[in-house]
C-alpha positions in Angstrom: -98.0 47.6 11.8 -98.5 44.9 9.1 -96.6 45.3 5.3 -99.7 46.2 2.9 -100.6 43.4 0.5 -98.1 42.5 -2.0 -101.6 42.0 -4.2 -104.7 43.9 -3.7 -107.8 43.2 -6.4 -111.1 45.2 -5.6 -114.2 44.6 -7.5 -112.4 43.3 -10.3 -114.5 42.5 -13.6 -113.1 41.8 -17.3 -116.1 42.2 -20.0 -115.3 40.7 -23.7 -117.3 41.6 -26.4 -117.9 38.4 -28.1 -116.9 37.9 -31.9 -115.0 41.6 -31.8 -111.3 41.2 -33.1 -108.5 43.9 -34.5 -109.3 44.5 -37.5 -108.7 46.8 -40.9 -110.3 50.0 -41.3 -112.3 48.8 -43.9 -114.0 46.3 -41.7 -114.2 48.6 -38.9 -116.1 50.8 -41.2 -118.1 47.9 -41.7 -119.1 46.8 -38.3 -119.9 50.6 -37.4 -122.3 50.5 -40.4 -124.1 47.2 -39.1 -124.2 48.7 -35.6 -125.9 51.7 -37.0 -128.3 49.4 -38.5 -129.3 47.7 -35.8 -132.8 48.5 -34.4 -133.2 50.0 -30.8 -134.2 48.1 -28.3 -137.3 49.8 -26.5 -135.3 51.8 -23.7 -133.1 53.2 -26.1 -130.5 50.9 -25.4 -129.9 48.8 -28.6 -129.8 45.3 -27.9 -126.3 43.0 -28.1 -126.6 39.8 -26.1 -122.9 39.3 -27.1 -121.2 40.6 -24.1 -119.3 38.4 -21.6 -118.2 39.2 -18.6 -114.9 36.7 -17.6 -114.8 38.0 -14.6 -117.3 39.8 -12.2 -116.9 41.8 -8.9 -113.6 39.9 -7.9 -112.0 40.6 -4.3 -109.0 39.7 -2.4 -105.8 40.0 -1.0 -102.4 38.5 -1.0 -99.6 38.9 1.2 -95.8 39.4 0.6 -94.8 35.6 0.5 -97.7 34.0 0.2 -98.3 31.0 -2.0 -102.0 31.1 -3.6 -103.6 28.5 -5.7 -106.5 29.1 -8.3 -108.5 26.7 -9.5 -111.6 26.2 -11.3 -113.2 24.9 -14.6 -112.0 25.5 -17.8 -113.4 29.1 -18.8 -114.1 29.8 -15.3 -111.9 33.0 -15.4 -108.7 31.7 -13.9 -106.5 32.8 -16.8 -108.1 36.2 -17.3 -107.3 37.1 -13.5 -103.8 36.5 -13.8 -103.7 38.3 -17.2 -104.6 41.1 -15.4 -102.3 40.4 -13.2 -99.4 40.5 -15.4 -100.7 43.6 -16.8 -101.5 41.7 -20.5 -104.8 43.3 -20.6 -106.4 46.1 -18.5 -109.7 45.6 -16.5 -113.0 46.7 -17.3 -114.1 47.2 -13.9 -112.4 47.6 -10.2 -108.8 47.9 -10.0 -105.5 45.7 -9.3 -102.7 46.7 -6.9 -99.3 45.5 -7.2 -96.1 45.9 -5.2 -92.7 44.4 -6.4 -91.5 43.1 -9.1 -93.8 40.5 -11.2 -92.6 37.7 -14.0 -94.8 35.6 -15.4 -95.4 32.5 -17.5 -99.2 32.2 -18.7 -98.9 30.8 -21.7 -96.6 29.4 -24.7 -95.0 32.2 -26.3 -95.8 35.1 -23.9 -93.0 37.5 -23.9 -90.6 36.1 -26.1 -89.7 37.5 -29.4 -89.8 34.6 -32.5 -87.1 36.5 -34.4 -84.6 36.5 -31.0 -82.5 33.9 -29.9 -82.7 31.9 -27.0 -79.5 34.0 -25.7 -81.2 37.3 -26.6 -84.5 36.4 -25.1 -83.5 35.4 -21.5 -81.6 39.3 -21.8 -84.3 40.9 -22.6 -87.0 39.3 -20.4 -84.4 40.4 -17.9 -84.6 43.7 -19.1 -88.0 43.9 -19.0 -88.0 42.8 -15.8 -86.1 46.0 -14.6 -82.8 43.5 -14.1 -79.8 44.6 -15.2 -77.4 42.6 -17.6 -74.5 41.6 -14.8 -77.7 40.5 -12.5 -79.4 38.2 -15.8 -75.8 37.4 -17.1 -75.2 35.7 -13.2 -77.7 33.2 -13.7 -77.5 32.8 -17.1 -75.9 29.6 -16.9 -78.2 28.4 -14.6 -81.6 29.5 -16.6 -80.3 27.3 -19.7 -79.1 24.6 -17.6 -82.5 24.0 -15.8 -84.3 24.3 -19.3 -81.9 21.7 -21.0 -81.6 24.6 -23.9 -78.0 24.3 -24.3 -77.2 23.2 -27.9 -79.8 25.4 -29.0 -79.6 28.5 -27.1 -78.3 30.7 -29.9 -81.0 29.3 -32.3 -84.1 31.7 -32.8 -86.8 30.7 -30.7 -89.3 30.8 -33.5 -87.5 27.5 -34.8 -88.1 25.4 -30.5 -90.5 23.4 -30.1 -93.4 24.0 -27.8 -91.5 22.0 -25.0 -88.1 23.7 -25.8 -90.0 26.8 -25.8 -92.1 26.6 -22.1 -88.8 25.1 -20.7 -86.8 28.0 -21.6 -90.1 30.6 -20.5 -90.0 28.9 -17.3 -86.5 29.3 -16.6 -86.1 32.5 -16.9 -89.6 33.3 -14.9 -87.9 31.1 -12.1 -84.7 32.4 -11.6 -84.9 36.0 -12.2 -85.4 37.2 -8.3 -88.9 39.2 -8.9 -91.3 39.8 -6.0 -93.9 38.3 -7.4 -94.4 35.1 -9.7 -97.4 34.4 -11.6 -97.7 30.8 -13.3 -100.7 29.1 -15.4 -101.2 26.1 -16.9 -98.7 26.1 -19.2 -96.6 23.5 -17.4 -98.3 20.7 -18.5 -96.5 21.2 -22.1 -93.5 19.4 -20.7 -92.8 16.1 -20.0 -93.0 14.5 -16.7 -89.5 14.9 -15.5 -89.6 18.8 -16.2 -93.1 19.4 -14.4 -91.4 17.4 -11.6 -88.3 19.7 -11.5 -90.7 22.9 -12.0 -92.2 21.9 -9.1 -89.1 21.6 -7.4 -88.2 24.8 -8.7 -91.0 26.2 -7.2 -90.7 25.4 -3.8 -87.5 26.8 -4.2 -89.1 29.6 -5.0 -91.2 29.7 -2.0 -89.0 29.1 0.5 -87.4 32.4 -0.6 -90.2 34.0 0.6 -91.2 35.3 -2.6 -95.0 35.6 -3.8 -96.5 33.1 -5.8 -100.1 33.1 -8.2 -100.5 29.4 -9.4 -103.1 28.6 -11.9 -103.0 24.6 -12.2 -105.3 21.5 -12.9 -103.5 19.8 -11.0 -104.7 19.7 -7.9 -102.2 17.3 -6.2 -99.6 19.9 -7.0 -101.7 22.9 -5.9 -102.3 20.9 -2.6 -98.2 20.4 -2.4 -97.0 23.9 -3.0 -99.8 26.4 -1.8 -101.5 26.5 2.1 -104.3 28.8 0.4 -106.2 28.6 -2.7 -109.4 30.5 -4.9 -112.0 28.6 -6.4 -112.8 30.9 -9.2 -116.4 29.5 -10.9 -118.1 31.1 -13.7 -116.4 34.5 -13.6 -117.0 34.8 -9.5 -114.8 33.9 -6.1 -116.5 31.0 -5.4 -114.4 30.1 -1.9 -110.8 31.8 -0.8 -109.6 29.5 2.2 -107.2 26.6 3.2 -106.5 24.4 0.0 -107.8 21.0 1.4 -111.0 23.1 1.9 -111.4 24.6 -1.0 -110.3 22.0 -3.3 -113.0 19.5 -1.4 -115.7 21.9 -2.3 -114.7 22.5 -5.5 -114.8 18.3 -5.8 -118.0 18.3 -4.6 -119.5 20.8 -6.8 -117.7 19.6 -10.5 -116.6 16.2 -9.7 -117.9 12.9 -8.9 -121.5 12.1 -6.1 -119.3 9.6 -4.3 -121.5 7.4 -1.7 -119.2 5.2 0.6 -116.7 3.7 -2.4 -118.6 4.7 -4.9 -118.6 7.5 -7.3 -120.7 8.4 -10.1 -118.8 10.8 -12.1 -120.8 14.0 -13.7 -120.9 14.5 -17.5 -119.0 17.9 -16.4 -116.1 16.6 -14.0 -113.1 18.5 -14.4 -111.3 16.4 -16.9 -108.4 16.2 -19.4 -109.0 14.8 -23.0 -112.2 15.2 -25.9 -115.2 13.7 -26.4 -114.5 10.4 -27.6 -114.7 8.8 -23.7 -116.1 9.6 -21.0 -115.4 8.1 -17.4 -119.6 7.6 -16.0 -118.1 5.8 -12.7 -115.0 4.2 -10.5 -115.4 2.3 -7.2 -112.8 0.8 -4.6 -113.8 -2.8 -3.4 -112.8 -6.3 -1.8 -112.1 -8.7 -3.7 -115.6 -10.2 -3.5 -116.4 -7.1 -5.0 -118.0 -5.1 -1.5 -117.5 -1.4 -1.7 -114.8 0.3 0.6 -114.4 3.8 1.7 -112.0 2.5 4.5 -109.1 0.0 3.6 -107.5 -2.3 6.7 -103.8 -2.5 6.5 -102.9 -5.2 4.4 -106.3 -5.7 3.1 -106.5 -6.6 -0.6 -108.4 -3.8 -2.5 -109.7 -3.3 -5.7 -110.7 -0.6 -8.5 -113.6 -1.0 -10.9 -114.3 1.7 -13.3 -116.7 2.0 -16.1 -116.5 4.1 -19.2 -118.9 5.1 -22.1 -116.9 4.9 -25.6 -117.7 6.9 -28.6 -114.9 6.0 -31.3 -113.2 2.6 -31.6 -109.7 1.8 -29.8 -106.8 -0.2 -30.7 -103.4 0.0 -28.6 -105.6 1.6 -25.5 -104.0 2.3 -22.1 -106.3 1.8 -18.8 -104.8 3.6 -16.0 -105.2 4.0 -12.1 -103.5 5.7 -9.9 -103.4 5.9 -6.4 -102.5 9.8 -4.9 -102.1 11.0 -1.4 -102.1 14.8 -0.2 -98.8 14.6 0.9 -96.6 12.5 -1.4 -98.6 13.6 -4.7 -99.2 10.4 -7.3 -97.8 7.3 -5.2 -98.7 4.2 -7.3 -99.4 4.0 -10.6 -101.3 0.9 -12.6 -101.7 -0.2 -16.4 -103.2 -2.3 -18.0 -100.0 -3.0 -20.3 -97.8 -4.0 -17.1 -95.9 -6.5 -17.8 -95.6 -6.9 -21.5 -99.5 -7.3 -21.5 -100.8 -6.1 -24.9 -102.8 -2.4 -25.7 -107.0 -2.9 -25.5 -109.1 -3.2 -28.4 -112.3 -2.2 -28.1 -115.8 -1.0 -30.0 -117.2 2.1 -29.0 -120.0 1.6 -26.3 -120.3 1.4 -22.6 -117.3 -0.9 -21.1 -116.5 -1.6 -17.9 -113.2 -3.3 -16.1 -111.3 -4.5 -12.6 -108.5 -4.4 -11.4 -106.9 -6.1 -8.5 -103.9 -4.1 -6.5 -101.6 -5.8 -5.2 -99.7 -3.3 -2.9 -100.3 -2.1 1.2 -100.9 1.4 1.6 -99.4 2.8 4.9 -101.9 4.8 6.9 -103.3 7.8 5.3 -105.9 9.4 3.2 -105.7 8.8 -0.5 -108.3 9.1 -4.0 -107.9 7.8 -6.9 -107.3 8.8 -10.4 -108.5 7.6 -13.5 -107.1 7.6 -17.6 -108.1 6.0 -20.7 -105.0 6.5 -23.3 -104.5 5.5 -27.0 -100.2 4.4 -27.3 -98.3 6.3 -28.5 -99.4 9.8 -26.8 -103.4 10.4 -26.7 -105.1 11.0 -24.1 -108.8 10.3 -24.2 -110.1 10.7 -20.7 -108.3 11.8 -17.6 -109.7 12.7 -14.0 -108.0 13.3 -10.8 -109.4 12.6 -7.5 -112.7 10.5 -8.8 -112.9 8.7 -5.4 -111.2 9.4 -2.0 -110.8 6.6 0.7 -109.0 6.0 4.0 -105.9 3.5 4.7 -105.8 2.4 8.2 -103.4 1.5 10.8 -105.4 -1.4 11.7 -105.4 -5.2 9.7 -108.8 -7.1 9.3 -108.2 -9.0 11.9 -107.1 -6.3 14.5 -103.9 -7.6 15.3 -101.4 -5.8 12.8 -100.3 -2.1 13.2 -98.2 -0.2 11.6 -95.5 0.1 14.5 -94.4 3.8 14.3 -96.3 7.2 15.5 -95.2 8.7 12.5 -95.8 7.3 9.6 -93.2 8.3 6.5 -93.8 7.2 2.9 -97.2 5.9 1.4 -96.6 2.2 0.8 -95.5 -1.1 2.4 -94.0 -3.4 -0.2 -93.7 -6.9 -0.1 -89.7 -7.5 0.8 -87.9 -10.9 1.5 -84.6 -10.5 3.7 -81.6 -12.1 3.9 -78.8 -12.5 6.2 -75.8 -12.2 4.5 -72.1 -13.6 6.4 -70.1 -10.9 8.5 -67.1 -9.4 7.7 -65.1 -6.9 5.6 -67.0 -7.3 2.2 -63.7 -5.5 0.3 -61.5 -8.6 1.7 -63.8 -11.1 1.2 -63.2 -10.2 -2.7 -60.0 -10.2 -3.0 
């Protein structure tokens, strides 16, 4: 007989009153009195409009060392879900089933106590955690080692910043040996280096067989650490299915209408940054300027991309990068390479090339897109705008890639050089 479900959700449904808060008595009194007021509607019901159901009639099931994905628009109801989850706020309809142990990291500042130190914290997340002290004090060292906490772990945590702070969350969600790990967004408060060695930790942590929720925008990552996923849209399990598959349809639905090497990217794209740019369309090419949804090995490729501007820029950053479902981001292109200066420009629509100069092994890759203002703004950012295959073939049908299995993304230009025989220690001396 199969182990039950390390998570079981049926009919799951989180309704917000809109504008309600936790307030005085006073104001309490207050609202009661305008609620009074307010006229009946003509079934006897009186009328609100102001509900809003996060969630709605949610389903599903997760099994003991299972790594799930979740993703979704911002707002969609990814968030809420594991909230409930972690127990941070009951549901208003349906009902959650756990079994094991669960830690969590959702947001900045979940958990922790301001007043506590660093020390004192990991302890008593431990605690929480039904650990006992000799079990926390074992990887103690390790928790503020992986964080990079150390000259600071006595300090309260009121006094980190929001990167010392997440670092430190993570930790301790990480390497205390729960059951079950539920992780959000959160990780993109660090830097690149630590969202590289969360990931890292991560598949650590699933090849302990332990169960893992991950909430991410990043769908390169999601795609990397988790065979399943949920596309959760407007409150409702849109798909629950293999993570290519579900990521593709959620693509197709909030991304970019790509035709051949083209893409025209909706006004609603899943997208980091504001309002003040807005990607409207990228394209892979030849250099005469052709479009290509299939690149010949070897073949010299462009990217064009086009972007409507609402603010002036000065010092801006045009990036694209190239990113493969295995190997994650594999080539990465700026404008500012080489010393070239930042890009000035009026607000309106602008468009630019540029030429790659790489070979991409055989494969399928998409490209990503970012507009950034130096030092640290980022105005517009999307993932996977256009998706295109490498093949193992040159133009001109000759040149393979030699090797069945093809390891790595790119094929760099090299020169080689054979160098004189002999013991290289007593040629020195």
């Amino acid at each position: 007989m199969s182990a039950p479900p390390a998570i079981r959700v049926q009919g799951l449904g989180k309704r917000y009153r809109l504008g309600a808060t936790t307030t005085t008595l006073a104001a309490t009194a207050t609202g009661l009195a305008r609620r009074l007021a307010r006229r009946p509607s003509q079934d006897g019901t009186r009328p609100d409009g102001r509900e809003f159901w996060a969630l709605r009639d949610v389903s599903l099931e997760i099994q003991p060392g299972e790594v799930v994905g979740i993703v979704g628009r911002n707002g969609a109801g990814k968030s809420t879900l594991l909230k409930i989850l972690s127990r941070i706020t009951p549901p208003s309809t349906g009902r959650v089933e756990m079994r094991g142990d669960v830690s969590s990291l959702l947001e900045v500042g979940t958990g922790f106590h301001p007043e506590l130190s660093g020390r004192e914290n990991v302890f008593l997340s431990g605690a929480i955690l039904g650990m006992s002290r000799r079990d926390v004090a074992a990887r103690f060292d390790d928790i503020v080692a992986f964080a990079g906490v150390e000259r600071f772990i006595d300090t309260p945590v009121k006094r980190y910043s929001s990167g010392m702070y997440v670092r430190l969350a993570f930790a301790v969600a990480a390497h205390l040996e729960t059951d079950i790990l539920l992780v959000d967004e959160v990780l993109a408060v660090g830097d690149d280096e630590f969202q590289r060695r969360c990931l890292g930790k991560m598949r650590d942590v699933v090849g302990q067989g332990r169960t893992v929720v991950f909430v991410s925008h990043n769908l390169a990552a999601v795609e990397r650490l988790c065979p399943r996923s949920l596309w959760i849209e407007g409150g409702h399990l849109e798909a629950d299915g293999a993570t290519g598959d579900v990521i593709a349809a959620y693509l197709r639905r909030v991304g970019s209408r790509q035709e051949g090497g083209v893409a025209v990217i909706a006004p609603d794209a899943e997208r980091i940054g504001g309002d003040d740019a807005r990607f409207v369309e990228a394209s892979l090419t030849d250099r005469s300027g052709t479009p290509l949804d299939q690149v010949a090995l070897g073949q010299p490729f462009s990217v064009e991309v086009a972007f409507d501007l609402r603010v002036p820029v000065e010092n801006g950053v045009l990036e694209v990068g190239i990113s493969s479902p295995e190997h994650g981001r594999v080539a990465t292109v700026q404008n500012i390479d080489g010393g070239r200066p930042g890009l000035v420009l009026d607000p309106g629509l602008h468009r630019f090339r540029v030429d790659v100069e790489t070979t991409l092994l055989p494969g399928e890759y998409s490209l990503d897109v970012a507009l950034h203002v130096l030092p640290s703004l980022t105005l517009d950012w999307i993932e996977r705008v256009l998706t295109f295959t490498a093949l193992n073939l040159a133009e001109e049908g000759e040149d393979r890639w030699p090797w069945a299995h093809v390891r790595g993304a790119l094929r760099p230009a090299s020169r080689w050089t054979q160098l004189p025989a002999g013991d290289r220690t007593a040629s020195r001396s």
